[in-house]
C-alpha positions in Angstrom: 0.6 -5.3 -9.9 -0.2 -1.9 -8.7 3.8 0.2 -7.4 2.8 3.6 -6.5 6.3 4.1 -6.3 10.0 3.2 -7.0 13.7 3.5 -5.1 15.9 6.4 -6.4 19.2 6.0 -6.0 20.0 9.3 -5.5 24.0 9.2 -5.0 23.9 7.2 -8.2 21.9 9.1 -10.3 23.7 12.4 -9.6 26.9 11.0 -9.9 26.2 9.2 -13.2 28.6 10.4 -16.2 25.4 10.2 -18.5 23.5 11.8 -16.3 26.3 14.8 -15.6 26.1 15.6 -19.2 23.1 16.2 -19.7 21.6 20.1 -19.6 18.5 21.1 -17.4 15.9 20.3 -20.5 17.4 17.0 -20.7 17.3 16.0 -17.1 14.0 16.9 -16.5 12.4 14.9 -19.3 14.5 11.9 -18.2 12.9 11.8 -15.2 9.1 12.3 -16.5 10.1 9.5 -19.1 11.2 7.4 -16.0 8.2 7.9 -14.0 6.1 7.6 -17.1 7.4 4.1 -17.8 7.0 3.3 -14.4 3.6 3.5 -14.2 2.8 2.0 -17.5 5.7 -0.2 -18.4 7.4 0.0 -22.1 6.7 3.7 -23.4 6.5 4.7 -27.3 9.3 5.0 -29.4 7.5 8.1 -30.7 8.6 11.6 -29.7 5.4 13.3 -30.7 3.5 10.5 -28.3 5.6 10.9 -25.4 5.6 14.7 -25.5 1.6 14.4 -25.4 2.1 11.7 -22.3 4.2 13.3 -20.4 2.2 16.6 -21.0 4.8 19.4 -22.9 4.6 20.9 -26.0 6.5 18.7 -29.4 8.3 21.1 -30.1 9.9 21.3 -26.9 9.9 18.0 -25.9 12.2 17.1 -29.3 14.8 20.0 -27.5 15.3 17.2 -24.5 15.2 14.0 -26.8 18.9 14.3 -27.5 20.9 11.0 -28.3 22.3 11.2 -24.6 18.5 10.6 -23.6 17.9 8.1 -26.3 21.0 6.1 -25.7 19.1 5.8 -21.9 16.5 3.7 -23.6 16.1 0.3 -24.4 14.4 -0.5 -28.0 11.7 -3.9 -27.3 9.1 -5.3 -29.6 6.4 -3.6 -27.1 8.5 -0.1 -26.9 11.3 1.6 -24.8 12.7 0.4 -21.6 15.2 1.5 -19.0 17.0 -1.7 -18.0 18.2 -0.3 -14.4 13.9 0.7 -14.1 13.1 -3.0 -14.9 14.9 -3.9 -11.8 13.7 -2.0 -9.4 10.1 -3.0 -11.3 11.5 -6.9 -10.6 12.9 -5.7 -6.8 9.5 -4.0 -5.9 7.3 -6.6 -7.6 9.3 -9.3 -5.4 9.0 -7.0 -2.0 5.5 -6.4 -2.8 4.9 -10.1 -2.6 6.0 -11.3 -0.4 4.9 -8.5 1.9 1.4 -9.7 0.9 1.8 -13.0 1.2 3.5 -12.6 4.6 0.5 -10.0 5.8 -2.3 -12.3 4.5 -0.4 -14.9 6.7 -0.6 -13.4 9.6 -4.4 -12.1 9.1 -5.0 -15.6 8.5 -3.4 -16.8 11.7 0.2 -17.7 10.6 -0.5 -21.1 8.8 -1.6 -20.0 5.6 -5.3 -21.4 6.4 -8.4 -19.0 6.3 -10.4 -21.2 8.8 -7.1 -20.4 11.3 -8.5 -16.8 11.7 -12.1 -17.8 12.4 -13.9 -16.6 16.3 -12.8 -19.3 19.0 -15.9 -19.7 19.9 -19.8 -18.9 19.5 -19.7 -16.9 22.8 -16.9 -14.7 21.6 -18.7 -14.4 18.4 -22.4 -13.6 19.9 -20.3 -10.8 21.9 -20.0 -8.6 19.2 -23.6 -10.1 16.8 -24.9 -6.5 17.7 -22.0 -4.8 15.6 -22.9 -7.3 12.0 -23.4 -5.1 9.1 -26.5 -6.0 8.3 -28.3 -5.0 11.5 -25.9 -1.5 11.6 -25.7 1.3 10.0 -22.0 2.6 9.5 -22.7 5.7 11.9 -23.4 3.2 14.8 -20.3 1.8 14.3 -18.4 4.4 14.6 -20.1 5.5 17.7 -20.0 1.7 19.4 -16.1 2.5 18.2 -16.1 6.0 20.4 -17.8 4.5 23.1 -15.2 2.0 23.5 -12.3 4.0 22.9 -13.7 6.1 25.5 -14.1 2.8 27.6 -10.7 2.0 27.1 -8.9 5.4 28.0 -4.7 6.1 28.1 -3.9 2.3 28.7 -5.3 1.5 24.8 -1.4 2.1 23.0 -0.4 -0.6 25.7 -2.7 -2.3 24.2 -2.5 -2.8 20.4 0.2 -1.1 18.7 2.0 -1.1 15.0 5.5 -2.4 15.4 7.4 -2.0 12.0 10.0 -4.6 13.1 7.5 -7.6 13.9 7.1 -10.4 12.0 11.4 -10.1 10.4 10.7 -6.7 9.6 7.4 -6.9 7.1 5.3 -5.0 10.1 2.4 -6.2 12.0 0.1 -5.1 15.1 1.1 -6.2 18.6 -0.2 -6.5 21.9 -2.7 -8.2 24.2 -5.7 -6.4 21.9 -4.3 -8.2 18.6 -7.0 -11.0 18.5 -9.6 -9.3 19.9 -9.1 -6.8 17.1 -8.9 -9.4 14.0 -12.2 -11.2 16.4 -14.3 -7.7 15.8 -13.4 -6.8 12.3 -14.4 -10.9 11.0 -17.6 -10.4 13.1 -18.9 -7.2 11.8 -17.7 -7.5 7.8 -17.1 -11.4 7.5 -20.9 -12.1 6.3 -21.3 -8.9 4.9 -17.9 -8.5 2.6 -16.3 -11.6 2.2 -12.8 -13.1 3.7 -10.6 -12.2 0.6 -12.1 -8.5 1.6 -11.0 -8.9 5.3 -7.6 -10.1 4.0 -7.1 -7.6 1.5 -8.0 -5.0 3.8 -5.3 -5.9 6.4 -2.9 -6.1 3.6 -3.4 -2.1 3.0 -3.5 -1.3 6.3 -0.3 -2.7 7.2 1.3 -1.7 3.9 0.3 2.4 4.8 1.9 1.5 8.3 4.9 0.6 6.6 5.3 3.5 4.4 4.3 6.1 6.1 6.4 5.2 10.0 6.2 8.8 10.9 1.8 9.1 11.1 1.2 5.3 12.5 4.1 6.7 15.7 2.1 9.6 15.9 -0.5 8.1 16.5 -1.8 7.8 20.5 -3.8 4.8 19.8 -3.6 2.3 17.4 -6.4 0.3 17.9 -9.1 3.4 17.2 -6.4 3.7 13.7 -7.3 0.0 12.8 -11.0 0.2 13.4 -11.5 3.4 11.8 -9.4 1.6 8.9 -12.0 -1.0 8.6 -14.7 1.2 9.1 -13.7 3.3 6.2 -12.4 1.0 3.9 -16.3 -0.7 4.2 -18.2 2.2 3.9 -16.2 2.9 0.3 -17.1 -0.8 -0.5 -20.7 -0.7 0.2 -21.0 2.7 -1.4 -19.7 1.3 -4.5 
């Protein structure tokens, strides 16, 4: 499981006695060696590896790998760990999931059941055949997207809007536009790129939301933001 990132406790670490007694040099390669082992779990109990990892010269690198740093590491069959990194690893893997699980929920409808999210009907599906993939190139979707946000004008953010406490605080889109916008994505990219794509996709979208509160408020209209996710995140997949 990809986790770009992990919690610092920053009152913690600074008041640590372990971490107060160690000099600039020693500091500093504690926290490469945390961030290293973040990204790729248990780390080599070789000083002349985890110089080359973390990207410093030997030499200086065996200045900082003191006792004090060593006593921060936990010896395991498959290398070092830090036990207080393994869980935050265990809190962010558990957040993770069940953010996704609860996102793919609600793409799917709520119930857990892909069919739950399929068009209401074959009228509300034949409104939007013209925008399937396969009869339109991604430039015409993105001006069919300008026309209608054009069409639309100040009363969109009414709307359809990202509201970071729906849904108990996991995050989700709101608004009278919610279904119509899930309805427009599945009939453009359903055929095309699959459900688990569809799914997947939302799960990102709503994730970015979620960490980054400051750009999604910013932002005058949310439903252009969730199109021009889409629209993106389909262009990279067909590309590739």
């Amino acid at each position: 499981m990809s986790l770009p990132y992990y919690r610092k406790h920053v009152e913690r670490w600074r008041s640590s006695p372990t971490v107060r007694m160690m000099n600039l040099l020693e500091r500093g390669a504690f926290s490469e060696l945390m961030d290293l082992s973040w990204q790729m779990g248990p780390i080599p109990d070789d000083p002349s590896e985890l110089a080359r990892l973390i990207g410093t010269d030997p030499q200086e690198f065996e200045k900082a790998w003191t006792e004090r740093l060593k006593n921060c590491w936990k010896k395991t069959k498959k290398g070092l760990i830090n036990p207080q990194l393994e869980i935050e690893r265990k809190w962010a893997e558990s957040k993770t999931y069940k953010s996704t699980k609860a996102a793919t929920a609600r793409w799917q409808g709520g119930n857990g059941h892909a069919n739950a999210m399929r068009m209401h009907s074959k009228r509300n599906a034949d409104a939007y055949a013209d925008a399937s993939p396969k009869h339109m190139h991604i430039d015409k979707e993105e001006d069919k997207d300008k026309e209608e946000e054009k069409r639309r004008g100040e009363k969109s953010a009414a709307r359809l809007r990202f509201d970071p406490k729906a849904e108990n605080g996991e995050g989700d889109f709101v608004g009278t536009d919610r279904q119509k916008l899930r309805e427009l994505v599945r009939s453009r990219y359903l055929e095309d790129l699959g459900e688990k794509w569809l799914e997947a996709t939302f799960v990102s979208m709503v994730e970015w939301c979620m960490d980054n509160p400051r750009k999604i408020s910013a932002k005058k209209d949310h439903w252009a933001f969730a199109i021009g996710w889409f629209r993106r995140e389909a262009s990279k997949k067909r590309e590739w």
